[in-house]
C-alpha positions in Angstrom: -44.0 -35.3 -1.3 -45.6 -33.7 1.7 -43.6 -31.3 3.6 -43.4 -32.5 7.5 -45.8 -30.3 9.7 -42.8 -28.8 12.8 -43.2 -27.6 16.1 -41.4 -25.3 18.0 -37.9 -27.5 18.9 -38.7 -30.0 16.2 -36.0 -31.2 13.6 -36.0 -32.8 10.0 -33.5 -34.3 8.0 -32.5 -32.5 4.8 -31.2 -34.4 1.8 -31.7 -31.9 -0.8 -28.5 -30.5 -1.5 -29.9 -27.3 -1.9 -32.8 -25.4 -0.4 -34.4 -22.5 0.2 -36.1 -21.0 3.4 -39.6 -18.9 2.5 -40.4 -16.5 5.3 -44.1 -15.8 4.7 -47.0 -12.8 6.7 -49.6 -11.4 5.5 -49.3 -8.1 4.8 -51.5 -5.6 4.8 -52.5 -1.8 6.9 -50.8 -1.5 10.2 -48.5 -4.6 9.4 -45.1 -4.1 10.1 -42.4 -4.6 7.8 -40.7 -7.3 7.7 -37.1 -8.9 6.4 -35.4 -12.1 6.4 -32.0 -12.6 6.5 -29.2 -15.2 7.4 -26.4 -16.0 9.8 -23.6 -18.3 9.0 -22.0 -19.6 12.3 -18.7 -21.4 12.9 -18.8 -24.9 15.4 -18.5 -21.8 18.1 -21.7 -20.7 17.3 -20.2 -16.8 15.9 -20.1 -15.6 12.8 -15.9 -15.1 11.5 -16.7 -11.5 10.7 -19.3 -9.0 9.5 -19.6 -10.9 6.1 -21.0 -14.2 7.5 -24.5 -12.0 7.8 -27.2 -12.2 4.5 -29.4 -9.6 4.9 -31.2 -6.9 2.4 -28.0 -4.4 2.2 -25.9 -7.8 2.3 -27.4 -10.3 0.0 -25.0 -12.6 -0.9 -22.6 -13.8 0.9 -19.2 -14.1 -0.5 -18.5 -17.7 -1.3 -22.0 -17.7 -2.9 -23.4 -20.0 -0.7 -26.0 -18.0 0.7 -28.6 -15.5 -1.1 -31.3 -13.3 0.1 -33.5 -13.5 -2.9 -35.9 -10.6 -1.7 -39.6 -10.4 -1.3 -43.0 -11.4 -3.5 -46.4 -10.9 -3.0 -48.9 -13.9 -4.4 -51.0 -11.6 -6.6 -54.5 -11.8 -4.8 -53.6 -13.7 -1.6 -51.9 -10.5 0.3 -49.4 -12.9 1.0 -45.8 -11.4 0.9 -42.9 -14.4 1.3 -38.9 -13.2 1.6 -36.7 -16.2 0.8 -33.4 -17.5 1.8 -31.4 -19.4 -0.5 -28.6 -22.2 0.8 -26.6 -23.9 -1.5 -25.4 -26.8 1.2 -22.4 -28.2 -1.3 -21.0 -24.5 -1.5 -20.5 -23.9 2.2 -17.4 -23.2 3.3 -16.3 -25.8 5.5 -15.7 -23.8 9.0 -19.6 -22.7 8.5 -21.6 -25.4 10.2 -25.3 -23.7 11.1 -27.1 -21.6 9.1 -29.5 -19.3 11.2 -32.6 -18.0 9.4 -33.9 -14.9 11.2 -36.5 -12.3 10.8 -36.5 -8.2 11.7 -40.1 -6.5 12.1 -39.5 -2.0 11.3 -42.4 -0.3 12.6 -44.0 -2.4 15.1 -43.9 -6.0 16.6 -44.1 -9.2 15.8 -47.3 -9.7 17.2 -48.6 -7.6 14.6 -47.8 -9.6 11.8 -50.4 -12.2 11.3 -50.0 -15.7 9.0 -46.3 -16.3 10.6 -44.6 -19.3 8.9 -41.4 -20.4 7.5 -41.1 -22.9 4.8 -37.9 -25.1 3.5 -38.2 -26.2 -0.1 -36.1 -27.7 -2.1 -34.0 -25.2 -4.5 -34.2 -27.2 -7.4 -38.0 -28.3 -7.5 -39.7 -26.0 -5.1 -41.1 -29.0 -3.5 -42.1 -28.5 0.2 -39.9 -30.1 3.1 -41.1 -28.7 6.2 -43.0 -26.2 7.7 -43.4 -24.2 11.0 -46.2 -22.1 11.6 -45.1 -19.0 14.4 -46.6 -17.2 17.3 -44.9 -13.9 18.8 -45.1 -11.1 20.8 -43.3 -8.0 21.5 -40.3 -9.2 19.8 -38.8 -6.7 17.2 -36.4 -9.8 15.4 -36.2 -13.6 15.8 -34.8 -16.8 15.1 -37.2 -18.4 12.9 -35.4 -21.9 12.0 -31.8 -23.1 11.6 -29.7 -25.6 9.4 -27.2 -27.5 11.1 -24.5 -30.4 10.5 -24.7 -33.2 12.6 -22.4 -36.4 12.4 -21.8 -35.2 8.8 -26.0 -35.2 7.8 -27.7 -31.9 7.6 -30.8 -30.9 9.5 -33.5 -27.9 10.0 -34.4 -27.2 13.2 -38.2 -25.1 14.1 -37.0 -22.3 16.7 -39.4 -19.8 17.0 -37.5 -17.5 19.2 -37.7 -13.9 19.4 -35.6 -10.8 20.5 -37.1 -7.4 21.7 -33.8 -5.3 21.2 -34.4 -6.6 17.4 -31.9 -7.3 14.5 -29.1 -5.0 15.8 -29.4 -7.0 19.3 -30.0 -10.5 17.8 -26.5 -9.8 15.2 -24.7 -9.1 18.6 -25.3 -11.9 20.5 -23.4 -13.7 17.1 -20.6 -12.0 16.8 -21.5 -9.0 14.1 -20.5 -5.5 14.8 -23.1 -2.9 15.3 -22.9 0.5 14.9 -26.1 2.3 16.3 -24.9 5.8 16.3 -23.2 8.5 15.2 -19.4 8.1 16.5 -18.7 10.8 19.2 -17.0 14.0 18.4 -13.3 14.2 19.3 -12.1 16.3 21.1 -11.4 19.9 19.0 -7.3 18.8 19.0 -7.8 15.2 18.3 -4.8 12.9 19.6 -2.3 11.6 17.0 -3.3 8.0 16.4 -0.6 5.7 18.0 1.6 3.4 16.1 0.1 0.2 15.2 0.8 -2.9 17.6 3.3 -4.6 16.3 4.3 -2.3 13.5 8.2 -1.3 13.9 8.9 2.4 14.0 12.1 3.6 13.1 13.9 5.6 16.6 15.7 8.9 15.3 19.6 8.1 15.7 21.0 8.1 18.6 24.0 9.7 19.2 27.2 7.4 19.1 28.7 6.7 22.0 32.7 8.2 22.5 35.0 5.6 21.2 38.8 5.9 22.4 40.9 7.5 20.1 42.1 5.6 17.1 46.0 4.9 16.6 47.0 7.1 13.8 46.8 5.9 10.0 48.1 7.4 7.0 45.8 9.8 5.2 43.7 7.8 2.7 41.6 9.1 0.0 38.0 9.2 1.3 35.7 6.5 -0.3 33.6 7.3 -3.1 29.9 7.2 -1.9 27.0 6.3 -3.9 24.3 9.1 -4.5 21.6 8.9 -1.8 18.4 9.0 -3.0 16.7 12.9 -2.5 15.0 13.2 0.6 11.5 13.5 1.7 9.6 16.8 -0.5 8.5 19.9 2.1 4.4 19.5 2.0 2.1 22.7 2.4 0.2 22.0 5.5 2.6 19.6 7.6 3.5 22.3 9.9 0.2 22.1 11.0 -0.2 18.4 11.8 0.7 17.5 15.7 4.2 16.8 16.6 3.9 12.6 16.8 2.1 12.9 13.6 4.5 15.1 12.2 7.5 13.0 13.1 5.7 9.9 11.9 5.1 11.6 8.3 8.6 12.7 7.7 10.3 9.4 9.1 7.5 7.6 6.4 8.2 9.8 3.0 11.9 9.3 3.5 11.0 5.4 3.3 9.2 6.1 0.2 11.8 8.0 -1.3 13.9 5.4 -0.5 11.6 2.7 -2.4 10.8 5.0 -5.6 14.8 5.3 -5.7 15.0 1.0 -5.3 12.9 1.2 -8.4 14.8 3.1 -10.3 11.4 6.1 -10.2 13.4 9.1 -8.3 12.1 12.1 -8.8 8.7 10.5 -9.9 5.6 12.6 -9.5 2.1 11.4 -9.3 -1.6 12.3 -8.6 -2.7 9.9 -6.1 -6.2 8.5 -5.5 -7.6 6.7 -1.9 -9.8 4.2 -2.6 -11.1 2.3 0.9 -13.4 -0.8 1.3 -16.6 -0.5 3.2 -18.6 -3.5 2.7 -19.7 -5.1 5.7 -17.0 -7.5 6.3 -14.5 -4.6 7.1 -15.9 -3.6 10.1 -13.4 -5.0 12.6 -10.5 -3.3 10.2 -12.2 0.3 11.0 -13.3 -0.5 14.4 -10.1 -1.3 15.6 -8.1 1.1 13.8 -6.5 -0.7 11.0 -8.1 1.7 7.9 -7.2 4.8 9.9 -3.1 3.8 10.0 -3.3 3.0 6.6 -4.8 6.1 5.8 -1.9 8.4 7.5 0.4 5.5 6.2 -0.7 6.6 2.5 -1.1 10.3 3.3 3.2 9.5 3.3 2.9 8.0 0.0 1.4 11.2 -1.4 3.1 14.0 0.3 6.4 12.3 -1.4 4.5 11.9 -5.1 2.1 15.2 -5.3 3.5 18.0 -3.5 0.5 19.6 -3.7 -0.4 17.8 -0.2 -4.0 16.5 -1.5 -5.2 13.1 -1.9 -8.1 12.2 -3.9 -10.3 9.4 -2.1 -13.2 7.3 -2.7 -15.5 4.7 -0.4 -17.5 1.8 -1.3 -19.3 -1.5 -1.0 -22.7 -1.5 -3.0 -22.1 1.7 -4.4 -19.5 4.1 -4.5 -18.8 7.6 -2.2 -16.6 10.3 -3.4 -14.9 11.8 -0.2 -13.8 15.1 0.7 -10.5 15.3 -0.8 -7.4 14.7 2.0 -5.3 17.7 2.5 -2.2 16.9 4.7 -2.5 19.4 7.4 -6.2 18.4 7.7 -5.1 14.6 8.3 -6.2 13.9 12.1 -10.0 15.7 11.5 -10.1 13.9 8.2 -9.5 10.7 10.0 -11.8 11.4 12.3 -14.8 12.5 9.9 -14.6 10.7 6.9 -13.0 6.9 7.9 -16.1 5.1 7.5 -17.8 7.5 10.1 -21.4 8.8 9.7 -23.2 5.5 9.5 -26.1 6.3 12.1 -26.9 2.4 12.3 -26.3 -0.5 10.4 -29.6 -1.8 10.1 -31.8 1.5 10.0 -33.6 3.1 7.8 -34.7 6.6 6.9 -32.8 10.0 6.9 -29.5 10.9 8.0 -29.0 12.7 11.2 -26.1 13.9 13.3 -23.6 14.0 10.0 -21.9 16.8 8.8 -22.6 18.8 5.8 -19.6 16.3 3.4 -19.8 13.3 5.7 -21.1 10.3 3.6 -24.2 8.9 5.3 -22.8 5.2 4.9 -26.2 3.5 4.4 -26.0 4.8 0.9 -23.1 3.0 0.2 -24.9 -0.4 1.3 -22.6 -3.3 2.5 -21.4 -5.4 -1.0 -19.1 -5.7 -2.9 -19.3 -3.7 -6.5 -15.5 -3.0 -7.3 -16.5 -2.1 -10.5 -19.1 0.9 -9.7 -16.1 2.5 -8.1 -13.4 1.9 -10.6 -16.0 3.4 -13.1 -16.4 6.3 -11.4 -12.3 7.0 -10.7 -11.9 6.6 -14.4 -14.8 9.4 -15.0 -13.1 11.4 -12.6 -9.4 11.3 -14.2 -10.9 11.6 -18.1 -12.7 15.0 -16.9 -9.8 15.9 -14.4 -6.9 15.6 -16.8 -3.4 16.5 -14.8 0.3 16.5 -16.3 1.2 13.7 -14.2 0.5 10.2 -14.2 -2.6 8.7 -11.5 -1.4 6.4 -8.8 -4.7 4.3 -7.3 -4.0 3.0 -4.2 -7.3 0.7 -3.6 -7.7 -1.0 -0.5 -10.2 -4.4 0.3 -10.7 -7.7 2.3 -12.3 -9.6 -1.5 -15.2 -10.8 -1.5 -14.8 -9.9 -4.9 -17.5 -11.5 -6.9 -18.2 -9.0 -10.1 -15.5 -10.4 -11.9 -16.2 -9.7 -15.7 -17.6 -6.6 -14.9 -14.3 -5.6 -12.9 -12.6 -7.3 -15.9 -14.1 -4.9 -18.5 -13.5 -1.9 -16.5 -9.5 -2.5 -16.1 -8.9 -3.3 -19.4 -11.0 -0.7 -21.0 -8.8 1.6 -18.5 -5.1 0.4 -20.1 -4.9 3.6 -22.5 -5.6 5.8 -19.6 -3.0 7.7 -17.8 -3.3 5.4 -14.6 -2.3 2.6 -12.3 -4.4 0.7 -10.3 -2.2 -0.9 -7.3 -4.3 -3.0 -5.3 -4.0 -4.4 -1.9 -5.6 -7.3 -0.6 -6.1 -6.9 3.6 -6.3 -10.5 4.5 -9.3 -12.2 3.3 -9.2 -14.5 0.3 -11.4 -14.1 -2.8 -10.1 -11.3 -4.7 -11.3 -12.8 -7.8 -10.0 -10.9 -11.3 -7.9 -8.7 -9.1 -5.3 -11.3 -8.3 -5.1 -12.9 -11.6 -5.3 -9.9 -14.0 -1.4 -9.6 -13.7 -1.5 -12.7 -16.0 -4.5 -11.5 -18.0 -3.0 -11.5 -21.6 -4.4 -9.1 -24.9 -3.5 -5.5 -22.5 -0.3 -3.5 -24.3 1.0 -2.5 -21.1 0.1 -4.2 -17.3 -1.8 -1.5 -15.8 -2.8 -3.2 -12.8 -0.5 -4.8 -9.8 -2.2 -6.8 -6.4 -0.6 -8.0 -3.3 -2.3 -9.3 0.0 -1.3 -9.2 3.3 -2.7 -11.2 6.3 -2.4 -8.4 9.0 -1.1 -5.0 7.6 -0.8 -3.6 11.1 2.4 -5.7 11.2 3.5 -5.0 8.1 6.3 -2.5 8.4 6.7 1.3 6.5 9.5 0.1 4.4 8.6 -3.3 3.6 5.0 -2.1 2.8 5.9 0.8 0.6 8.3 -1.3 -1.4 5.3 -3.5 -2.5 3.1 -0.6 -3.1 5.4 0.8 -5.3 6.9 -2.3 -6.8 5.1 -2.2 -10.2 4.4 1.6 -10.6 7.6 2.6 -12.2 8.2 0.1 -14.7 4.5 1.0 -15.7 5.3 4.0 -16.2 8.1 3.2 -18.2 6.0 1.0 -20.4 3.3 3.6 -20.9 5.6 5.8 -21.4 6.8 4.0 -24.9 2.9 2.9 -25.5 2.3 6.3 -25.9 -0.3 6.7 -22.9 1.7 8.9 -21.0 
């Protein structure tokens, strides 16, 4: 089969229910380099979110219907070719165009000579179409695109280029950019307001004067049943601002309250932050959401530990240990170390403009790898041993695709002296971590999951009585294991 010869604005049809798009130069001194990636666009012509974009810190996409396979060089030729793999079938069905761009770092496109694109067939390698290209100044471009129509899917030769490269070709469909350092705040940074739609309790008001009551014979007063203790006194609170303050308080009498549901008054417990950063939560931290949960666990805590600290942990490719969380620290915590020192998602190089213990977040990467993470809590609890038990409060959107490997990890970690509470912040795809509560062969359930579609509007109470829902009778049943 000969592959059809395209022009700029010419289409094919593709039958081949898989294929792969070969991005080919050649390479050599002075040649810029160069990366493919992929977009996966709704019938509006966006991405849903962050994770809809294949690229070199992103390379597969979660439903594993996209892969950026990387880059070869034919031995000889000085021909370098970065591929694209779609698996058509395994498309979700709201994705209904598959861009295929290209990103130039350190010069132009008209510096990079021998230009094409290729779409093979994944199976056989055998050649479908192919589009030679011509550029200029352009830093990024849209090199071809696969598209649904009536049903049938087609690959369209575009050929058209961006000057404000990746970062400004990613805008225009829908992914979040980052391209610098996040401002300082202000020296006393503002208490974060409650999150829309989240009730907050009111303190009481007082009662209004009722009119006097007729008299009644004296009665023996009722019995009450004990109220569960209150909130513990934290080192450092005094220091946090007043809304802050107030918020804290209202929030560890709420977990108080749940621990006392559960039958775990009195319960004490290290506990351990662990925060998603792939690339599909940027709209949780851009528009607040990580943040409130943050102060929301910093609650959870300052009722378990009273030593005021939180351990805490970031990750996507690999994992980030963070400066540990010391309550009357919390706003300049929030402000420094919430998924903050990433100087540009699609740069390269050395950090700038970070502080000494901010976590230059290109390190981290943009996938998923739970179990890197959970690996390196465990390490940290075996050579950190503490009288009380270990609470992990682990935070992600799924995506979750290492699923023996997170597997082996959690059940290696039953005879440890910790629980792993996970919550799920509205994607889907949370693999092993959703079924491991039915995982047999484990003498005691070490692990509990819930999701929510929108935690904002989640309230305190409800939310801490899920978080905390499986924790005591864990400890109960580790208790009589032997592992506590």
């Amino acid at each position: 089969m000969t592959a059809t010869s395209l022009s700029k604005g010419a289409n094919v049809a593709v039958d081949s229910p898989a294929v792969r798009v070969a991005l080919s130069w050649s390479a050599g001194p002075g040649v810029p380099e160069v990366d493919a990636s992929a977009l996966l666009l709704t019938s509006a012509g966006r991405v849903r979110d962050d994770g809809d974009f294949v690229f070199y810190n992103q390379p597969r996409h979660a439903s594993g219907a996209v892969r950026h396979l990387g880059k070869e060089s034919g031995p000889g030729s000085g021909v370098t070719t970065d591929t694209v793999e779609v698996d058509l079938r395994a498309l979700e069905p709201a994705v209904d165009r598959i861009v295929l761009c290209a990103s130039s770092d350190g010069g132009t496109f008209g510096q990079v000579p021998g230009l094409s694109l290729r779409l093979l067939d994944a199976a056989t390698g055998a050649g479908l179409a192919h589009f030679d290209m011509a550029a200029g100044t352009e830093t990024a471009l849209v090199g071809g695109e696969l598209y649904l129509r009536q049903g049938k899917w087609k690959f369209r030769a575009v050929g058209q280029g961006y000057a404000a490269g990746l970062a400004g070709l990613a805008t225009d469909f829908g992914i979040t950019v980052d391209d610098a350092p996040t401002a300082a705040a202000p020296s006393t940074p503002l208490p974060p307001a409650p999150h829309a739609g989240t009730p907050r309790q009111a303190p009481p008001a007082a009662a209004p004067t009722a009119p006097p009551a007729p008299a009644a014979p004296p009665a023996a007063p009722p019995v009450a049943p004990p109220a569960a203790p209150g909130p513990r006194l934290t080192k450092g609170e005094e220091r946090l601002p007043v809304d802050m303050r107030k918020r804290l308080s209202l929030r560890k009498e709420q977990v108080a309250v749940s621990l006392s549901k559960h039958g775990a008054t009195g319960v004490t417990a290290r506990v351990v932050l662990v925060l998603d950063a792939s690339g599909s939560m940027s709209f949780l931290y851009s528009k607040g959401v990580v943040a409130d949960v943050v102060e929301r666990m910093a609650a959870v805590a300052a009722q378990l530990d009273d030593d005021g600290e939180m351990q805490a942990w970031t990750f996507a490719s690999n994992p980030a240990r963070l400066p540990d969380l010391t309550l009357g620290d919390l706003p300049e915590w929030l402000r420094l170390h919430v998924r903050v020192g990433e100087v540009g998602l699609f740069r390269r190089g050395r950090k700038k403009g970070l502080h000494d213990d901010q976590v230059d977040m290109r390190a981290v990467g943009i996938q998923n790898e739970e179990q890197k993470v959970i690996a390196e809590v465990r390490a940290f609890v075996r050579d950190n041993p503490a009288q009380a038990p270990t609470l992990v409060l682990f935070f992600s959107d799924g995506g979750v695709y290492r699923n023996d490997e997170i597997e082996r990890e959690l059940r290696e970690a039953v005879e440890e002296p910790v629980f792993w509470q996970f919550v799920g912040l509205g994607r889907s795809n949370y693999g092993v971590l959703e079924r491991f509560d039915t995982l047999p062969g484990r003498r005691v359930d070490n692990v509990g999951f819930f999701a929510v579609d929108d935690i904002g509007t989640v309230p305190d109470q409800e939310l801490y009585d899920r978080l905390l829902s499986e924790f005591p009778s864990w400890i109960a049943a580790a208790g009589r294991a032997g592992i506590l």
